[in-house]
VMD Tcl script that draws the C-alpha trace (Angstrom):
set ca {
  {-148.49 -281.95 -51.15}
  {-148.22 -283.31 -54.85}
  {-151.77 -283.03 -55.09}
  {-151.79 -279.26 -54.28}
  {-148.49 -278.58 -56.36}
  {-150.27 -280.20 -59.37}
  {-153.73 -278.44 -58.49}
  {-151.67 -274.93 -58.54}
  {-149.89 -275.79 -61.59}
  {-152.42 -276.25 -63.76}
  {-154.59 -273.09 -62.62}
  {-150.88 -271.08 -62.99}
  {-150.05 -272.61 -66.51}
  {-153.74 -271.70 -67.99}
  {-153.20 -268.18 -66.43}
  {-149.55 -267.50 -67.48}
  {-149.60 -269.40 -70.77}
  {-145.66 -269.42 -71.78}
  {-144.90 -266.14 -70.56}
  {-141.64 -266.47 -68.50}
  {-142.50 -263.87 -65.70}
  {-145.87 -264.74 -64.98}
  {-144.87 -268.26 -64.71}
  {-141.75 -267.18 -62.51}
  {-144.33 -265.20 -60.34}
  {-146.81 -268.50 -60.03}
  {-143.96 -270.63 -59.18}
  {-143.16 -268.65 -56.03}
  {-146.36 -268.67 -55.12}
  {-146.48 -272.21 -55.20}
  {-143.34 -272.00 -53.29}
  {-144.75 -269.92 -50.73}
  {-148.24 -271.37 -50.39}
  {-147.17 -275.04 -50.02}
  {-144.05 -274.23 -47.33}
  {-145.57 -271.72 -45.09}
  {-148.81 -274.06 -45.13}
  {-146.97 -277.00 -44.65}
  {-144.94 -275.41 -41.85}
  {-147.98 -274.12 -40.15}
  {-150.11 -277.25 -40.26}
  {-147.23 -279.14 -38.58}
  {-146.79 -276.10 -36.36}
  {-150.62 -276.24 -35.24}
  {-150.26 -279.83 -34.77}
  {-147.28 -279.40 -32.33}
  {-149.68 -276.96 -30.33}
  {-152.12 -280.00 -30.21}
  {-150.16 -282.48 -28.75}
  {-147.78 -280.50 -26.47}
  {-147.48 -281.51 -22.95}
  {-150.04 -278.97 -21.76}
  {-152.77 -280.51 -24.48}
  {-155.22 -281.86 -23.65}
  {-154.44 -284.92 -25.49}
  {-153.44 -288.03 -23.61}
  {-149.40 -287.57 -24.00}
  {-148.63 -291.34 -24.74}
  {-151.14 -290.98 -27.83}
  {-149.73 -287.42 -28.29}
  {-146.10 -288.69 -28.47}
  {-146.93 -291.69 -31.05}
  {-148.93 -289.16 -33.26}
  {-145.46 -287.03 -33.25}
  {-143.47 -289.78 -34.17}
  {-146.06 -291.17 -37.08}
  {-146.09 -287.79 -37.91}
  {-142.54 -286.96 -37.98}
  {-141.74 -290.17 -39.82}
  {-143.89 -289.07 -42.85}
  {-140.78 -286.62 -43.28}
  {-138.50 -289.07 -43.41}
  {-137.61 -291.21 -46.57}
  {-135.11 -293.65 -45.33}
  {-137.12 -296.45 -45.83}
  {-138.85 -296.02 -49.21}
  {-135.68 -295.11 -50.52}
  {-134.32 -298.36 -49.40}
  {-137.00 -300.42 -50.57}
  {-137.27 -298.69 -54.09}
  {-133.61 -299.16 -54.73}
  {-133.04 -302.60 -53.68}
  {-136.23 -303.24 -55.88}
  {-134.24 -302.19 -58.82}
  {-131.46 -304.57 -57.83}
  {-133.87 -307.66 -56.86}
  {-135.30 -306.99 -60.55}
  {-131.91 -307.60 -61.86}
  {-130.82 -309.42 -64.78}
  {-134.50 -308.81 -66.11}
  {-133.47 -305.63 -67.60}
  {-137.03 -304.97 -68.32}
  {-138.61 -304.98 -64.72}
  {-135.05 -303.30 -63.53}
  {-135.78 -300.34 -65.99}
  {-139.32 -299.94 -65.11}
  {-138.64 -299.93 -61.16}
  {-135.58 -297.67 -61.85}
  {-137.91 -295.37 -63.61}
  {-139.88 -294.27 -60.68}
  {-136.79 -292.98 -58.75}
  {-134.57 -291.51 -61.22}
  {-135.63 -288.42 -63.59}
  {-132.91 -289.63 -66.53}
  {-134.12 -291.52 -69.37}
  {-133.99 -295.38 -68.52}
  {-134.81 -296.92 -71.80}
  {-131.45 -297.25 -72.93}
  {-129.29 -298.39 -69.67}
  {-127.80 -301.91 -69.76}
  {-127.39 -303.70 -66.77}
  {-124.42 -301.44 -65.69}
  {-125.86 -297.97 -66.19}
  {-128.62 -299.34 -64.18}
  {-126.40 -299.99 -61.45}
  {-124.60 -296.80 -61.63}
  {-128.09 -295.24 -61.61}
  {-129.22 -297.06 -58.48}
  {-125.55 -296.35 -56.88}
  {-126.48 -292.46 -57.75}
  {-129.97 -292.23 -56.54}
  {-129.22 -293.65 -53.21}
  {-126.56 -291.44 -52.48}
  {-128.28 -288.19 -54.21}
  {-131.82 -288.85 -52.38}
  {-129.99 -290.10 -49.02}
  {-129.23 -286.18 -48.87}
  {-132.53 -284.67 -49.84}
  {-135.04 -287.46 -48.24}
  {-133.29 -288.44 -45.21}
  {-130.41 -286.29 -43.89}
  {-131.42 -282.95 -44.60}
  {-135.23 -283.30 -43.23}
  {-133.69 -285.14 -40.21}
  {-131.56 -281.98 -40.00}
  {-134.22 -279.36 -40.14}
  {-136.09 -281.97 -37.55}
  {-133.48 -281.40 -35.14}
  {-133.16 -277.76 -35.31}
  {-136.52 -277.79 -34.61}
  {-136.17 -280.31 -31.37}
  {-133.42 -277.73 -30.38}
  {-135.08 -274.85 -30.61}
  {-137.68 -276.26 -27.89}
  {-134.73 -277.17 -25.93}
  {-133.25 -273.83 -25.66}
  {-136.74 -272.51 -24.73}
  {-138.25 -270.99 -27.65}
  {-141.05 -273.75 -27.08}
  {-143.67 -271.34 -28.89}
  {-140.73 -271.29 -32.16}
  {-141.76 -273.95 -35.11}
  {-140.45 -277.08 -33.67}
  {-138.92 -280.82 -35.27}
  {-142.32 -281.33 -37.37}
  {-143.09 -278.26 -38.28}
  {-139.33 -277.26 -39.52}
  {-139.33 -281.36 -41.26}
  {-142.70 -281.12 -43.37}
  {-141.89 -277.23 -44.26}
  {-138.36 -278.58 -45.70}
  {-140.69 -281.52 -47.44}
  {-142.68 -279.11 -49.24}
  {-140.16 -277.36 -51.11}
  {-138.09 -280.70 -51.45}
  {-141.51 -281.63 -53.49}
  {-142.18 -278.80 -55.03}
  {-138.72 -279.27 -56.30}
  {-139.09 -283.11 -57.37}
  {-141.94 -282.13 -59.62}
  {-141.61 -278.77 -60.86}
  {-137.38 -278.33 -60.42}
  {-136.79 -279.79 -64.16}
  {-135.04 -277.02 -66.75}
  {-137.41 -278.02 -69.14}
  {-140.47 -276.45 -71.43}
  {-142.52 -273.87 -68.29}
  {-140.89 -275.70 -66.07}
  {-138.15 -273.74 -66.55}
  {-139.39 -270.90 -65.02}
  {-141.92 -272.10 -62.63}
  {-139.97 -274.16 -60.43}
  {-137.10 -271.52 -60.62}
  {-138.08 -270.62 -56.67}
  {-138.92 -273.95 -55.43}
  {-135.31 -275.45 -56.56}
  {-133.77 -272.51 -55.37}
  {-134.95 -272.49 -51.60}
  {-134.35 -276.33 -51.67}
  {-130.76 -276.10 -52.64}
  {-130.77 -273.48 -50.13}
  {-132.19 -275.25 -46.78}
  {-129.68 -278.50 -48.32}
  {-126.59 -276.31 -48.83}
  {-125.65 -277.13 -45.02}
  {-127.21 -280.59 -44.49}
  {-125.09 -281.84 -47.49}
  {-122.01 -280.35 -45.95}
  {-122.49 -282.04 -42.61}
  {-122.64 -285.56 -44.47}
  {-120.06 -284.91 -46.47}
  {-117.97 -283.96 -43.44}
  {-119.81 -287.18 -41.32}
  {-120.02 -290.33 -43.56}
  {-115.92 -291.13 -43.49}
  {-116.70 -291.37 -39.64}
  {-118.72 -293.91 -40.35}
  {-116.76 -295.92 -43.32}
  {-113.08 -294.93 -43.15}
  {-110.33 -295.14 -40.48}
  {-110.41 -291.73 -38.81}
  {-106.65 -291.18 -40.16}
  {-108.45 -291.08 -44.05}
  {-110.81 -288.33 -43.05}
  {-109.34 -285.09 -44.65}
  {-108.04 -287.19 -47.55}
  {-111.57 -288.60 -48.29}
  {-112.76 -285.08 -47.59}
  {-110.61 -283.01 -49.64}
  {-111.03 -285.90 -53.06}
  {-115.23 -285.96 -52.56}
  {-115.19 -282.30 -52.79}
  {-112.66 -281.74 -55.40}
  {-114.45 -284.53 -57.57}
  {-117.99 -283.02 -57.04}
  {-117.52 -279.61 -56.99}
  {-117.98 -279.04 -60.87}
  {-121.39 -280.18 -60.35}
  {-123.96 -277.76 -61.74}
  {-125.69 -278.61 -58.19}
  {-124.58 -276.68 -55.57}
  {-125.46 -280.28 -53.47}
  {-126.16 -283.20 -55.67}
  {-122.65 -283.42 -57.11}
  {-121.05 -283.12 -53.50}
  {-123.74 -285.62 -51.90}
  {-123.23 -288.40 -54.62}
  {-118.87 -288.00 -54.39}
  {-118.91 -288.35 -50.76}
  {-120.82 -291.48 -50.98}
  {-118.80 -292.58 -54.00}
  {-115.43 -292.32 -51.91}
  {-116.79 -293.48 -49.10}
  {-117.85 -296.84 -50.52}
  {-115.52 -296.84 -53.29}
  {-118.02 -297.19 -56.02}
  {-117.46 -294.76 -58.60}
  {-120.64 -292.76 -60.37}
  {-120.61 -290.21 -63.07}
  {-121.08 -290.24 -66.35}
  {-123.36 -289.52 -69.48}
  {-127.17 -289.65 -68.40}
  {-129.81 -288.72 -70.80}
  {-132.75 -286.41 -69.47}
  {-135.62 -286.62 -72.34}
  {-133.56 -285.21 -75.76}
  {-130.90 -283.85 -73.94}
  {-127.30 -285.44 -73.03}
  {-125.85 -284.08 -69.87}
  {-121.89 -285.42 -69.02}
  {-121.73 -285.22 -64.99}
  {-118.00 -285.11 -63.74}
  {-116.70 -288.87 -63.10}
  {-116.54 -289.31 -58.86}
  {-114.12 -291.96 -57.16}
  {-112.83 -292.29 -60.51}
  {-109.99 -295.18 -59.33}
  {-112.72 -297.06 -57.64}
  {-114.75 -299.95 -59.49}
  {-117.72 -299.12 -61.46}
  {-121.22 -300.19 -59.58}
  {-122.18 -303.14 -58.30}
  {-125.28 -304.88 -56.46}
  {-122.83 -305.37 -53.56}
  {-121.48 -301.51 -53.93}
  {-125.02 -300.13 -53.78}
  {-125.97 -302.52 -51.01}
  {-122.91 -300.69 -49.29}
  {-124.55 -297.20 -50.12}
  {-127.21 -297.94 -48.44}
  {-125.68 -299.62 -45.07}
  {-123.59 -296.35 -45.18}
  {-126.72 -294.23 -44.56}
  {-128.39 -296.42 -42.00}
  {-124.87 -296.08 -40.12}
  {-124.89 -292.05 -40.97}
  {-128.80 -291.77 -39.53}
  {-127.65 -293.82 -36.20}
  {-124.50 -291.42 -35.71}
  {-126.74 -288.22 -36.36}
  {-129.05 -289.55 -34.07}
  {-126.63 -290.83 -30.66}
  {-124.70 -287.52 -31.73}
  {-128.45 -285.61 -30.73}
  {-129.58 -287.72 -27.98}
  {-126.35 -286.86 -26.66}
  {-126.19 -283.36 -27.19}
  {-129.38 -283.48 -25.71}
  {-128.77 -285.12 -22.48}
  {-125.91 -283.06 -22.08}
}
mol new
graphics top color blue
foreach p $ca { graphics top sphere $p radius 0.5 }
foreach p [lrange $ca 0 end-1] q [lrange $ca 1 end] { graphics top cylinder $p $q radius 0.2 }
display resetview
């Protein structure tokens, strides 16, 4: 998929030049080309190894999983940020490894705005690389179940949602072209988020609070994130922040430009290596909940 969105970018950026329609124009159809081809490649591939292929189904099914995994960023997300904190007190190594997950300028974090950073990556990209492909996955698997089995199923719906989340990690930057060109991608991708991010922020107290702190937790993530230029990030990093009391917000730096994000959690302590370690216990508990909550559903 990067390989494509960079491929189209260049041929759209020596077409367009700096003119702000053109480049709006090129951007959807970057939008449109990488989606609807990565939704149809995982549709023909569901064609393939459906029951009535003529695939072997236990190779079939593993091929599906493999497949469907690829969607899924659970684990590279946990490895990447727990990098960062194994790097730790080399501020150096820390910055560099930090560097590859974050889009903020790193160079001038000390060891506590590195923390905060990790803290707000793990909750941000839980969101966008786990929950909400997981989500599209399983309106996918339900779709089959309620017997549209010719409808784009989990893969299909999962890589279709990875495309724009792509096109959106490289292009969705309010920057130079970029301004303009990855205008559609960022704005389908906080589209098909807008309800996964709502169902975690209305699922992770279930899974680190006493039920009796739910609305509570609720009501404070959303009144903290909501001024959030994002319609999701803002809402998907508070509900994490309550959740495992580690607060987040702040002053980041993006290239020249200082941005002041709304503080989240704001009585809770500022990050730690333990409080990110927490984040990211708090999503494997979220993904196991989703999960029983779906098997369940389905047996049902």
């Amino acid at each position: 998929m990067g390989q494509v969105i960079s491929g189209l970018r260049h041929t759209i950026e020596k077409w367009a030049g700096d003119k702000p329609w053109p480049l709006r124009a090129g951007g959807g159809m970057i939008t449109l080309v990488l989606v609807v081809g990565s939704g149809g490649v995982g549709w023909l591939l569901e064609r393939l190894l459906l029951p009535e292929s003529p695939i072997p189904q236990p190779i079939a099914a593993v091929v599906l999983v493999i497949a469907m995994a690829s969607a899924l960023a659970a684990r590279s997300l946990r490895d990447s940020v727990l990098a960062v904190l194994q790097a730790l007190p080399d501020l150096t190594s820390a910055k560099h490894r930090l560097s590859w997950i974050v889009g903020r300028d790193v160079t001038q974090l000390d060891h506590d705005g590195i923390l905060r950073a990790s803290a707000e990556t793990a909750s941000e990209n839980a969101v966008d690389g786990l929950f909400a492909p997981l989500f599209w996955m399983l309106i996918g698997a339900g779709l089959w179940a309620a017997g549209f089995s010719q409808a784009p199923g989990p893969l299909a719906l999962a890589w279709a949602f990875k495309a724009c989340s792509t096109i959106d990690s490289m292009l969705g930057y309010k920057q130079g072209r970029l301004r303009w060109l990855g205008t559609a991608g960022a704005r389908l991708d906080d589209l098909l988020t807008w309800l996964p991010c709502r169902l975690v922020l209305l699922t992770l107290p279930l899974v680190s609070k006493r039920w009796n702190r739910w609305a509570t937790t609720v009501i404070a993530a959303q009144k903290d994130g909501q001024p959030d230029p994002s319609p999701n990030a803002g809402l998907s990093e508070s509900i994490f922040a309550h959740c495992a009391e580690v607060q987040m917000g702040g002053r980041n730096r993006y290239g020249n430009q200082w941005i002041n994000k709304p503080i989240l959690s704001a009585k809770s302590q500022q990050a730690s290596v333990e409080g990110v370690r927490i984040l990211l216990n708090l999503s494997l508990k979220l993904e196991i909940l989703w999960l029983a909550v779906a098997l369940g559903w389905s047996l049902v």
